[in-house]
N, C-alpha and C positions, 0 to 999 in steps of 0.2 A: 484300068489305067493305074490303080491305087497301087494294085497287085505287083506289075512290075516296075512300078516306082522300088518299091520295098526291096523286089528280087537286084536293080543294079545296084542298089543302096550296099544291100548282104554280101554281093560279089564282090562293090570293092573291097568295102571290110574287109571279108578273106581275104584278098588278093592282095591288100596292103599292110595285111598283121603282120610278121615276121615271126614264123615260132621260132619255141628257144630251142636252141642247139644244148643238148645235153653231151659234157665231158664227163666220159667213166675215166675214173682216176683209180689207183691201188691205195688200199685201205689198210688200216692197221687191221691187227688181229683182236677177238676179245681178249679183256685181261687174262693172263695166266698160261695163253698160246701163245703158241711160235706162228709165224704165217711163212709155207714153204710153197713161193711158186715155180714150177716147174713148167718148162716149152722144150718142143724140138723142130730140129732142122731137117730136112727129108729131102733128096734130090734122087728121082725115080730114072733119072737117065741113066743112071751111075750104081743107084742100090745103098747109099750112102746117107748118113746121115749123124747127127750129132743131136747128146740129150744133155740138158742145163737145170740147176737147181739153186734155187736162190732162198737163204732162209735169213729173217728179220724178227726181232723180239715185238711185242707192244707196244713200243714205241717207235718201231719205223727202223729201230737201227741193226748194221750190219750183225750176221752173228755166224754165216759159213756160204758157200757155194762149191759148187762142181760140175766142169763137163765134161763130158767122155764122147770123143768120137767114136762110131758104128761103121766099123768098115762094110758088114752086108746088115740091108734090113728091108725088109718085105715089101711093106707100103708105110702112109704117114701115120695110118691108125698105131702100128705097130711099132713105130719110133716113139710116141706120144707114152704110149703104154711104160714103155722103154724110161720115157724120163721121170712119170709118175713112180715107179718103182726103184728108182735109181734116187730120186730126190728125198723119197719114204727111207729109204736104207740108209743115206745121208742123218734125216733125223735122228733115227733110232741110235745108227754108232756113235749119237754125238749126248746119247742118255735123255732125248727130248719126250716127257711125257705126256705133255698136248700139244696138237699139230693142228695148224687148219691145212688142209692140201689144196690147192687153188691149180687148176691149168684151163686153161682155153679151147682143149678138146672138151666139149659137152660128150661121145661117146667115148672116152676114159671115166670123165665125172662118172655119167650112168653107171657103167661097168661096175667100178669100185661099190658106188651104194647100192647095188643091189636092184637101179630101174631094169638091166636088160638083160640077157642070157649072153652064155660065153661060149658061144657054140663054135667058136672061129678058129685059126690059125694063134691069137692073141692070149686066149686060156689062162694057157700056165702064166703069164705075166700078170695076167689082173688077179690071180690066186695069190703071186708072189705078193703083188700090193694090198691084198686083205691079210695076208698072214702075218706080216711086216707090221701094216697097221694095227693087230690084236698086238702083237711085243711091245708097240709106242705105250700103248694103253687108251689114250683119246685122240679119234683122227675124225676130224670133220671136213669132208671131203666138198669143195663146190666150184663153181664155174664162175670163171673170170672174161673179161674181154682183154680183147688181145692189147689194149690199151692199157690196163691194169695191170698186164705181165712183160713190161718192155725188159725191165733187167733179166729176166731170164732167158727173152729172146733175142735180144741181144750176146747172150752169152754164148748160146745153142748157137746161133751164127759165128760166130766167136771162133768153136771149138771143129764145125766144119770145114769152114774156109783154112784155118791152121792147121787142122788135121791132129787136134793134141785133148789128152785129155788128162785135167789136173784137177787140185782142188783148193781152197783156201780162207781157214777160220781167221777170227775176228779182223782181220783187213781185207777190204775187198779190192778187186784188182782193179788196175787204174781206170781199164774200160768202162767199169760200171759207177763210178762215182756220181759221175754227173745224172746218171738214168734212177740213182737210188736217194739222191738230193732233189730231183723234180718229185720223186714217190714224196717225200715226207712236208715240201717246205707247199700253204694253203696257197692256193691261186685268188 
């Protein structure tokens, strides 16, 4: 009797704890980096799709973006591929010599450091984003949730549905303000 006295006791406990909901939010970069997140849009009906790059100093604030729509592209790995090297080549032409690279593909992240083989149709693109990255000088490559990259997917959406692809230093475009004042201001 003792026994499940204790066991309804436990159940309810659990059953009436509430755990906590943990919010991933986008984080600054360490001191000295830039933080470039980068997403894409992919619509396999069509073969379309759009890559987006969003770059922030240490402090959270604006410092350039671009998206480029993709009139044909493979699959979503290969659009992904597509932004990570597109948002790389953004740093580098803007003379940035520490990058954190953030995207929400985990098989780009992998690819770029070195956890997987590039045996695929993608290759030459994650060559292009190591070669890219040796010219920055420091790229610290890592995986974000999709909640931590809304400005650039936001953008990436942006640039598919419009069908346009531009770019824009130190002011960012109206769409994003709001998505890049949520990134910086504490909850």
């Amino acid at each position: 009797m003792r026994w499940s006295v204790l066991a309804i006791a436990n159940n309810y406990h659990v059953a009436n704890c509430k755990s906590a909901v943990v919010v991933q939010r986008w984080k600054k970069p360490d001191p000295k980096y830039v933080k470039l997140n980068v997403d894409a849009s992919f619509h396999p009906d069509v073969g379309e799709g759009a890559t987006a790059a969003v770059i922030r100093d240490a402090k959270g604030n604006f410092l350039a973006a671009q998206c480029k729509f993709i009139s044909y592209a493979a699959d979503v790995v290969n659009v992904e591929a597509m932004a990570m090297r597109d948002g790389l080549a953004l740093a580098n032409s803007l003379g940035m010599p520490r990058v954190e690279a953030e995207s929400d593909s985990t098989i780009v992240v992998d690819a770029c450091v070195g956890h997987t083989t590039w045996w695929d149709a993608n290759s030459s693109i994650f060559a292009e984003c190591v070669d890219i990255s040796f010219s920055i000088g420091k790229v610290v490559f890592k995986h974000c949730y999709r909640e931590c990259n809304e400005a650039a997917h936001v953008l990436a959406n942006y640039s598919y549905c419009n069908k346009i692809t531009s770019s824009w230093t130190n002011e960012p475009p109206g769409l994003l303000v709001s998505k890049l004042m949520d990134d910086i201001i504490p909850v």
